[in-house]
Each structure stands twice: as C-alpha cells, then as structure tokens.
LUMVEXMAR-980958 format. One record per residue: residue in one letter; x, y, z of N, C-alpha, C in turn. Coordinates in Angstrom, 3 decimals. Layout:
<pts>
+------+----------+----------+----------+----------+----------+----------+----------+----------+----------+
| type |     n_c1 |     n_c2 |     n_c3 |    ca_c1 |    ca_c2 |    ca_c3 |     c_c1 |     c_c2 |     c_c3 |
+------+----------+----------+----------+----------+----------+----------+----------+----------+----------+
|    A |        X |        Y |        Z |        X |        Y |        Z |        X |        Y |        Z |
...
+------+----------+----------+----------+----------+----------+----------+----------+----------+----------+
</pts>
This chain:
<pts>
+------+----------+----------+----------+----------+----------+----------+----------+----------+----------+
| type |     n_c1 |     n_c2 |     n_c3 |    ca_c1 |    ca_c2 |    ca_c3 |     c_c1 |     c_c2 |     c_c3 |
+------+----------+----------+----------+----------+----------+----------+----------+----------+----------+
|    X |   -5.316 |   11.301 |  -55.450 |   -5.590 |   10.081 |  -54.718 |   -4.316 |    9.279 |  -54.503 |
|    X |   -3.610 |    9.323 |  -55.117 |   -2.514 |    8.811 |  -55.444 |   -1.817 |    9.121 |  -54.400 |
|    X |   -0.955 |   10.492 |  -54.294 |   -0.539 |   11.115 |  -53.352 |   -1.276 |   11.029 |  -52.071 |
|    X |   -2.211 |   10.550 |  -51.767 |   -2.703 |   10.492 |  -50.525 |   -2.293 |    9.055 |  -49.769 |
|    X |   -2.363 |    7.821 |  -50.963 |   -2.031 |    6.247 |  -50.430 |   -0.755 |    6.329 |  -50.390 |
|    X |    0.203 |    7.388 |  -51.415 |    1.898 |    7.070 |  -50.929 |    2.008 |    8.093 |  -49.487 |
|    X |    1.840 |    8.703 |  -49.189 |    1.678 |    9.749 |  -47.734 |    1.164 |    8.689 |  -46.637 |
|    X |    0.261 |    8.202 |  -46.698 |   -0.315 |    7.018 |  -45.777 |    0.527 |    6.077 |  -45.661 |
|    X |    1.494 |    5.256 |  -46.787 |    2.276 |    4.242 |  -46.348 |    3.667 |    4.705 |  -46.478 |
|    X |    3.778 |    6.042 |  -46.127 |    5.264 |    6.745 |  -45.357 |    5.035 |    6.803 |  -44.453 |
|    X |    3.581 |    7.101 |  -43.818 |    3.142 |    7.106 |  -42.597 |    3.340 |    5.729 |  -41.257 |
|    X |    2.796 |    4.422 |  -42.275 |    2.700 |    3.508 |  -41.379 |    4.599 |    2.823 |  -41.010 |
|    X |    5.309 |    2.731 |  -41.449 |    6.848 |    2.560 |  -41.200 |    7.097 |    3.275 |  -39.733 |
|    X |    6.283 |    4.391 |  -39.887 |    6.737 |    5.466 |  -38.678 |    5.694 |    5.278 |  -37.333 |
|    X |    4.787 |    4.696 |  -37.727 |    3.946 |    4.444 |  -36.687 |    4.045 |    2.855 |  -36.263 |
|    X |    5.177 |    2.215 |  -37.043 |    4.889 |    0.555 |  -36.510 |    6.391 |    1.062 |  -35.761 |
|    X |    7.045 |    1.921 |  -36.206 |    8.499 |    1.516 |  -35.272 |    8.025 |    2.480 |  -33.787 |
|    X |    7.113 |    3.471 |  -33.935 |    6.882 |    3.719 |  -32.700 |    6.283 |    3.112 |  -31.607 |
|    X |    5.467 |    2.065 |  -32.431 |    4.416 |    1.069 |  -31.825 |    5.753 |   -0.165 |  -30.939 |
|    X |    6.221 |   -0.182 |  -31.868 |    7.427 |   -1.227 |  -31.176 |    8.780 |   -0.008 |  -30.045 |
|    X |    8.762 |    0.431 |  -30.169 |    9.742 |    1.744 |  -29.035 |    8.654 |    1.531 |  -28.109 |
|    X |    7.331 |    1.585 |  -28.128 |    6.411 |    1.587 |  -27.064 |    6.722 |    0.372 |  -26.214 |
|    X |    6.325 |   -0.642 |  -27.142 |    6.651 |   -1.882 |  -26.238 |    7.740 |   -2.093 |  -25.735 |
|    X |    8.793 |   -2.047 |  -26.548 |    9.959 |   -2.368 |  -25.690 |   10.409 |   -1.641 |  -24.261 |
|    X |    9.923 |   -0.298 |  -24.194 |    9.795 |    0.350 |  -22.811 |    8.977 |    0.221 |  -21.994 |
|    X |    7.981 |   -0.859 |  -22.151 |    6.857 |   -1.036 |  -21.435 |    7.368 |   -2.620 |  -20.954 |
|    X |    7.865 |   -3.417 |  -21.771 |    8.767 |   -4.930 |  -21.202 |    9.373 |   -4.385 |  -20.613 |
|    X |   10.309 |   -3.311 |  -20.717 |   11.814 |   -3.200 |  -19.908 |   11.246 |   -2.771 |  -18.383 |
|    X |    9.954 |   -1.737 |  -18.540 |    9.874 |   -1.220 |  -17.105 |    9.071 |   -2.134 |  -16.689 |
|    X |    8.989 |   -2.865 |  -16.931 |    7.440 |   -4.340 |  -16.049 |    8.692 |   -5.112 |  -15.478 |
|    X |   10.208 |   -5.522 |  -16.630 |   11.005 |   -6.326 |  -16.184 |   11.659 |   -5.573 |  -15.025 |
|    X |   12.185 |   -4.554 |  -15.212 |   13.299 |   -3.973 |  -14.132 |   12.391 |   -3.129 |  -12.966 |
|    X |   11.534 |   -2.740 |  -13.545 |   10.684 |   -1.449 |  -12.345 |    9.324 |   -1.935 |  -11.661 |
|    X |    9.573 |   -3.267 |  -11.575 |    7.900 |   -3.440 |  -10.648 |    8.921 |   -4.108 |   -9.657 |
|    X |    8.557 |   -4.238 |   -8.475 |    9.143 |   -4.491 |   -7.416 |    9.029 |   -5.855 |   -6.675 |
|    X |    9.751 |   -7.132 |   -6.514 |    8.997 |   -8.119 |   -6.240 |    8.295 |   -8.217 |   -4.990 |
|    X |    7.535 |   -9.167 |   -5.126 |    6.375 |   -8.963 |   -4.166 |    7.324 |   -9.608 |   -2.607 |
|    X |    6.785 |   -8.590 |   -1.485 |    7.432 |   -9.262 |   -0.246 |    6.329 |   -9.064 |    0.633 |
|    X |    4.775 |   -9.325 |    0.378 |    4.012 |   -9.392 |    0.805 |    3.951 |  -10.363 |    1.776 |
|    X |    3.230 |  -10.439 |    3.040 |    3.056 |  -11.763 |    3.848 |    2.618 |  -12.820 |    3.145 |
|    X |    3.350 |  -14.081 |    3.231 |    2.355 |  -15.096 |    2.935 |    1.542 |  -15.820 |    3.751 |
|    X |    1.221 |  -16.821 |    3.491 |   -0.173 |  -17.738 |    3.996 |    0.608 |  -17.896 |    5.249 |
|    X |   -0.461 |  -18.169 |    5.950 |    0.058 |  -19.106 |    7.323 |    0.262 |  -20.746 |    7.298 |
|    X |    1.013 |  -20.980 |    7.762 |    1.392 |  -22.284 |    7.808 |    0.272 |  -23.058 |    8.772 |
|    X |    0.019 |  -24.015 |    8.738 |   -0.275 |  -25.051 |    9.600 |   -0.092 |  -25.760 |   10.823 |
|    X |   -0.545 |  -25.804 |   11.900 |    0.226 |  -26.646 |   13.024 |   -0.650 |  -28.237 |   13.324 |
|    X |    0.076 |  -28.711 |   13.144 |   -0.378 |  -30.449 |   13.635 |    0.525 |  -30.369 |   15.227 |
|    X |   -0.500 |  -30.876 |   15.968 |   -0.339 |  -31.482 |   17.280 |    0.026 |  -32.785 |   17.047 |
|    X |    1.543 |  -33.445 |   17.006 |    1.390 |  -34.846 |   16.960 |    1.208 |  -35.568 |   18.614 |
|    X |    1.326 |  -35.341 |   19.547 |    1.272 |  -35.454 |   20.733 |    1.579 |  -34.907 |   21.585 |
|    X |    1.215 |  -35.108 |   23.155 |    1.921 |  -34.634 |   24.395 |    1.356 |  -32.910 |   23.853 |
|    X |    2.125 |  -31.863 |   25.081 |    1.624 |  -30.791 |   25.361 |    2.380 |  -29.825 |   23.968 |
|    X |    1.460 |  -29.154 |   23.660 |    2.081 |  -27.842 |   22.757 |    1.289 |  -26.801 |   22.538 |
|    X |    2.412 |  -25.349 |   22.818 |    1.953 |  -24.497 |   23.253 |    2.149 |  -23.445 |   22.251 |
|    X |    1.552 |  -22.104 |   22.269 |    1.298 |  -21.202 |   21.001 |    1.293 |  -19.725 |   21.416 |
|    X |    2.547 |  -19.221 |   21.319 |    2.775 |  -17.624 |   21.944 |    2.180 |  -16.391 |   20.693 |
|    X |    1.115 |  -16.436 |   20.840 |    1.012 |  -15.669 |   19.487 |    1.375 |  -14.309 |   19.182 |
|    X |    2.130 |  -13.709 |   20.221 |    2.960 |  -12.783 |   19.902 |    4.090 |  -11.876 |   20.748 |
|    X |    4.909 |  -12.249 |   20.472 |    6.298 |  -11.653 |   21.233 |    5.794 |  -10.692 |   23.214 |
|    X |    5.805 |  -11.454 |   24.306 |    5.380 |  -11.124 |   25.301 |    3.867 |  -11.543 |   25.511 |
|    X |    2.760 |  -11.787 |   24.633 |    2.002 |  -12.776 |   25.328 |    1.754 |  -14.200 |   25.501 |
|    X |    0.942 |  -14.392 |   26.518 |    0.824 |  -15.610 |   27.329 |    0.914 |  -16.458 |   26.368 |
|    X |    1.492 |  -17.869 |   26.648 |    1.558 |  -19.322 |   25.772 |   -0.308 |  -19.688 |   25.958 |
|    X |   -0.453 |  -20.328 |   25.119 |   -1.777 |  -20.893 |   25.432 |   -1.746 |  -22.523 |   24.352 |
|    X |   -2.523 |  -23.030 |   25.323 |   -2.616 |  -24.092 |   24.117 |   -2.774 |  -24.218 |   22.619 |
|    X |   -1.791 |  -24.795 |   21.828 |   -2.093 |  -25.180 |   20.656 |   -3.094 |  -26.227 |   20.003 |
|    X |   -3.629 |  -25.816 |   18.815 |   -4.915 |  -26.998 |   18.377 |   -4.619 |  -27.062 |   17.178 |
|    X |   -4.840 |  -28.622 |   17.291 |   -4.238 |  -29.422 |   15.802 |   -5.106 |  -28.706 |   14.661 |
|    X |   -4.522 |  -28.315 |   13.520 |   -4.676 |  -27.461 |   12.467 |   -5.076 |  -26.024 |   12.560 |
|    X |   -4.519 |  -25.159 |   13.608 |   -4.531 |  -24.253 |   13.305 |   -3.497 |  -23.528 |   12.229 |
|    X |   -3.926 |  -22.042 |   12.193 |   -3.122 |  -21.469 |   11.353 |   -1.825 |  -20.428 |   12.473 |
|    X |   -0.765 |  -20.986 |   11.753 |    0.092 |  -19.798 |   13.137 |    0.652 |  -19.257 |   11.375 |
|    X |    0.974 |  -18.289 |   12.612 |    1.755 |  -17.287 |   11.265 |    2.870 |  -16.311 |   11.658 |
|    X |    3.289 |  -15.429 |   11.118 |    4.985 |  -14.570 |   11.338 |    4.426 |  -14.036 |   12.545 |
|    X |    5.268 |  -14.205 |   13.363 |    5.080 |  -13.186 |   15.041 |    4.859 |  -14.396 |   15.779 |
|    X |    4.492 |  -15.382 |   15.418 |    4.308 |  -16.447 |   16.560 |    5.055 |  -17.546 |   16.850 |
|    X |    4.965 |  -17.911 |   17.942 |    5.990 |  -18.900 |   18.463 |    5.247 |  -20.044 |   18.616 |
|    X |    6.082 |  -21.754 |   18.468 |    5.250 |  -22.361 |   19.091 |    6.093 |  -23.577 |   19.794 |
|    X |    5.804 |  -24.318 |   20.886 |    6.360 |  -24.623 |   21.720 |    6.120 |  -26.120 |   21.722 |
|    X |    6.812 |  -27.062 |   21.886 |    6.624 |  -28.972 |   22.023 |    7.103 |  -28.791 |   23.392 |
|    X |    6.204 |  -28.786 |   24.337 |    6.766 |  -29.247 |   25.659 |    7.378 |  -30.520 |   26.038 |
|    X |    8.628 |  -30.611 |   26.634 |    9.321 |  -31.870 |   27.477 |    8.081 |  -32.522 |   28.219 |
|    X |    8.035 |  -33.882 |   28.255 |    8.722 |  -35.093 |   28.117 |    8.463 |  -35.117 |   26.645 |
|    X |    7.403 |  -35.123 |   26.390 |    6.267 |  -35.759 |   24.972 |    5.532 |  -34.904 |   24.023 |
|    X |    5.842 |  -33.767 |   24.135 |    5.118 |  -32.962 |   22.999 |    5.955 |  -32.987 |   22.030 |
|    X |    5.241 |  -33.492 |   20.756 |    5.698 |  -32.860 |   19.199 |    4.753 |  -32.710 |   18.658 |
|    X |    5.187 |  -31.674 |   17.673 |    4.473 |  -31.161 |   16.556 |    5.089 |  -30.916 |   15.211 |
|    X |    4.308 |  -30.683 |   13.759 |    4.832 |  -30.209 |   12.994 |    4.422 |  -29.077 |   12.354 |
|    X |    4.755 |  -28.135 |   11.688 |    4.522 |  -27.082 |   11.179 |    4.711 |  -27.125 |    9.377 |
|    X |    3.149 |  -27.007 |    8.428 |    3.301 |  -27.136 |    7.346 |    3.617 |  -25.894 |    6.732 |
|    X |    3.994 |  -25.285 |    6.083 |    3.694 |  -23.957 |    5.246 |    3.447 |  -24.316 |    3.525 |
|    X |    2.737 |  -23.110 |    3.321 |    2.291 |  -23.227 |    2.071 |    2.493 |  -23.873 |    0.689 |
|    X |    4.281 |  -24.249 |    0.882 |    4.750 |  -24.413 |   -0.403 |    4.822 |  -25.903 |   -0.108 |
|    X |    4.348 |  -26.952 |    1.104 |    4.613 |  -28.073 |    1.376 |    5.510 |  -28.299 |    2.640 |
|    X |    6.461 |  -27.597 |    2.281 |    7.710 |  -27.873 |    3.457 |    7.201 |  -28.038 |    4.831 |
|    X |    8.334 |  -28.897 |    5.176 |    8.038 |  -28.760 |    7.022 |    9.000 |  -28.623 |    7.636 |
|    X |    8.303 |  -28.426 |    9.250 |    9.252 |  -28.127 |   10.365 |    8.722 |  -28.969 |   11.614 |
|    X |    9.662 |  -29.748 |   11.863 |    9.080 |  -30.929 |   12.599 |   10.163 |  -30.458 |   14.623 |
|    X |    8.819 |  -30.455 |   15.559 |    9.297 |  -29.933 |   16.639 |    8.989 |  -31.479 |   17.871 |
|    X |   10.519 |  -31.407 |   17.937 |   10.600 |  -32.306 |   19.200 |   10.175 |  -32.079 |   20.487 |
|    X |   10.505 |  -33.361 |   21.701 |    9.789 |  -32.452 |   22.842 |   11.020 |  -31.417 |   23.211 |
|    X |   10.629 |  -30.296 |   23.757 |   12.030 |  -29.385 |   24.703 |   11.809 |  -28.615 |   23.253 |
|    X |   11.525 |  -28.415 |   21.854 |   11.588 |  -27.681 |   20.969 |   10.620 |  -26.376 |   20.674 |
|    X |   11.088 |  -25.086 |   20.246 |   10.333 |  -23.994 |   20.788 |   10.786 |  -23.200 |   18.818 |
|    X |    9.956 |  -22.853 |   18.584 |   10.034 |  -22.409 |   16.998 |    9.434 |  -20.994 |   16.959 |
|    X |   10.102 |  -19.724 |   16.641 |    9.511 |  -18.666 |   16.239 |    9.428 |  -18.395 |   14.669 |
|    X |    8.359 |  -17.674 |   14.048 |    8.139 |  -17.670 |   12.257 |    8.641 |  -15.699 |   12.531 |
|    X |    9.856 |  -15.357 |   12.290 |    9.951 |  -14.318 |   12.638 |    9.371 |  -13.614 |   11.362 |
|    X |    9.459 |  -14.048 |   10.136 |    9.600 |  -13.958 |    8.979 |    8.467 |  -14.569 |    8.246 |
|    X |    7.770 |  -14.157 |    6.650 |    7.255 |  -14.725 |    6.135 |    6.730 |  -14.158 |    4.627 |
|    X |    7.335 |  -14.728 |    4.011 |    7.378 |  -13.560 |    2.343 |    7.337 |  -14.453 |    1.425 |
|    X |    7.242 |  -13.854 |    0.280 |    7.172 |  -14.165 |   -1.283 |    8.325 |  -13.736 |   -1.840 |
|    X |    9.652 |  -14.345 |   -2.707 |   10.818 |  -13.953 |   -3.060 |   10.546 |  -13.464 |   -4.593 |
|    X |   11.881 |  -13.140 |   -5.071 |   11.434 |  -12.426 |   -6.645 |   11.152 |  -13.876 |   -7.472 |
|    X |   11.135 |  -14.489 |   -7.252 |   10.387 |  -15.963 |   -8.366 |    9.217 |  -16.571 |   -7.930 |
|    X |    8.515 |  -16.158 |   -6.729 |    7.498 |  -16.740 |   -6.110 |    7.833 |  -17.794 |   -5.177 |
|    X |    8.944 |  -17.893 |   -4.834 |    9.119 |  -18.700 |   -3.936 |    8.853 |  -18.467 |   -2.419 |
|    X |    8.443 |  -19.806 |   -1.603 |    8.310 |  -18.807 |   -0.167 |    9.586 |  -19.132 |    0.594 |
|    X |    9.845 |  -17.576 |    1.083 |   10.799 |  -17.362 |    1.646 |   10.290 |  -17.614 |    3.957 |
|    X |   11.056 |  -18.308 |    4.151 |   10.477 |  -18.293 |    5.838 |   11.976 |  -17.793 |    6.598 |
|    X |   11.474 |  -17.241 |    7.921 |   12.912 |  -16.977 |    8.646 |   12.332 |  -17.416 |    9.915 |
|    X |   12.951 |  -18.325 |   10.311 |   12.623 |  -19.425 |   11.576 |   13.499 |  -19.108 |   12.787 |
|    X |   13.275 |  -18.555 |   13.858 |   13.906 |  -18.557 |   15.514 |   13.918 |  -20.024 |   16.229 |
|    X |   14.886 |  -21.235 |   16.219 |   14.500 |  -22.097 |   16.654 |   15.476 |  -22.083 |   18.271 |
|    X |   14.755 |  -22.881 |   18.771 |   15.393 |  -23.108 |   20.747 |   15.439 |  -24.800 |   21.286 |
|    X |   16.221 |  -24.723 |   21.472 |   16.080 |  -26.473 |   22.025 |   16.582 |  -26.506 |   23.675 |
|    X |   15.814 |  -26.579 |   24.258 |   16.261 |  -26.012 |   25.551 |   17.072 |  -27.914 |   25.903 |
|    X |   17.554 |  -27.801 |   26.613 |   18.251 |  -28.904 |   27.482 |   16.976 |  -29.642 |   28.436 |
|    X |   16.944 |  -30.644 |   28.299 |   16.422 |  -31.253 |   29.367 |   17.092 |  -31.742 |   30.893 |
|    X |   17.027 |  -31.622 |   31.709 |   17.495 |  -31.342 |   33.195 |   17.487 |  -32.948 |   33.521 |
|    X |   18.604 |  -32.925 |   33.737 |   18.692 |  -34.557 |   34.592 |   18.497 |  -34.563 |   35.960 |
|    X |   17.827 |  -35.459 |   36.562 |   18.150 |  -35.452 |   38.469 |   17.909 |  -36.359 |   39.093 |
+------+----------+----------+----------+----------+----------+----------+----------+----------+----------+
</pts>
C-alpha cells in the first residue's frame, strides 16, 4: 500500500508540470495565432441636417435621396449638395463626419483593428463652387 501512495505522488509532480506546458502553449497560441478580427463593422448613421443629400450606394449606381437615419455603410458614398445640404455621418464608436454643402464622402473601408478599435477609410471630395 505503501508503495502504491509513494508511485502516485511521483506521479502527480509529472502531471502538474504537464498540466502547466499545456497551458502555457495554449496562452501563447490564443496570444500570437488567432488572427485579429477585420471583419466589417456596423454601419454608421446618416443625419440629414438640411438642404439636398444624396446616397450612391454603390460605386456606378444612381445617387438617390438620402433619409435622415439611415444606415450607409463601406461601398457607399454620400453627397451634401451645393447651396444648402449638410449632413453628418455617426459610426459606431461615436465619432463623426460632418459634410458641408459641395461635400461628397465615400466609406471605402470599414473594420475592427487588433484592440477593437474601429478602424474607417474615408474618400472625401469638396468640389468648388462656381461663381458667375
């Protein structure tokens, strides 16, 4: 009997340091080998603050009117027409993007970075307004 409880606790030394080799290769590959997420994120928000604004929802089709709180998202453009259109654009994390009149905004972009942060990549245009 004897010999059986000293065999058992030669045993456990060897099974707690394997238990810990386990984990530590299981932290290391969660830390270094999962990939951060660059999934799409949410769509942002559009507020109509006035005047005309317009909403290309994707690279070559037609503009069409924009409506206060929709959702635009990566691929779309959106447009504050001259004299009097502005708008703003919320995205998820709070931030904004505030569009004058003559101002034209593409979301080419739209991700999650390795800390969870949101990452945006913005096409902006400010065309000239024409004197005469």
């Amino acid at each position: 009997m004897v010999q059986v409880l000293r065999a058992g606790m030669r045993r456990r030394p060897a099974l707690t340091i394997a238990g810990v080799v386990v984990l530590a290769v299981l932290a290391t590959a969660v830390r270094f080998g999962v990939a951060p997420s660059r999934a799409i994120a949410s769509s942002s928000i559009l507020s109509v603050i006035s005047g005309d604004v317009l909403v290309q929802p994707a690279p070559g089709a037609p503009l069409r009117a924009g409506q206060d709180g929709e959702a635009v998202k990566a691929g779309m453009t959106v447009q504050a027409k001259a004299p009097n259109g502005r708008a703003v654009l919320t995205f998820e994390d709070g931030s904004t993007e505030e569009l004058e009149p003559g101002a034209s905004v593409g979301i080419d972009e739209a991700s999650t970075g390795t800390r969870g942060e949101l990452l945006v990549h913005l096409r902006q245009d400010r065309r000239k307004r024409r004197r005469g």
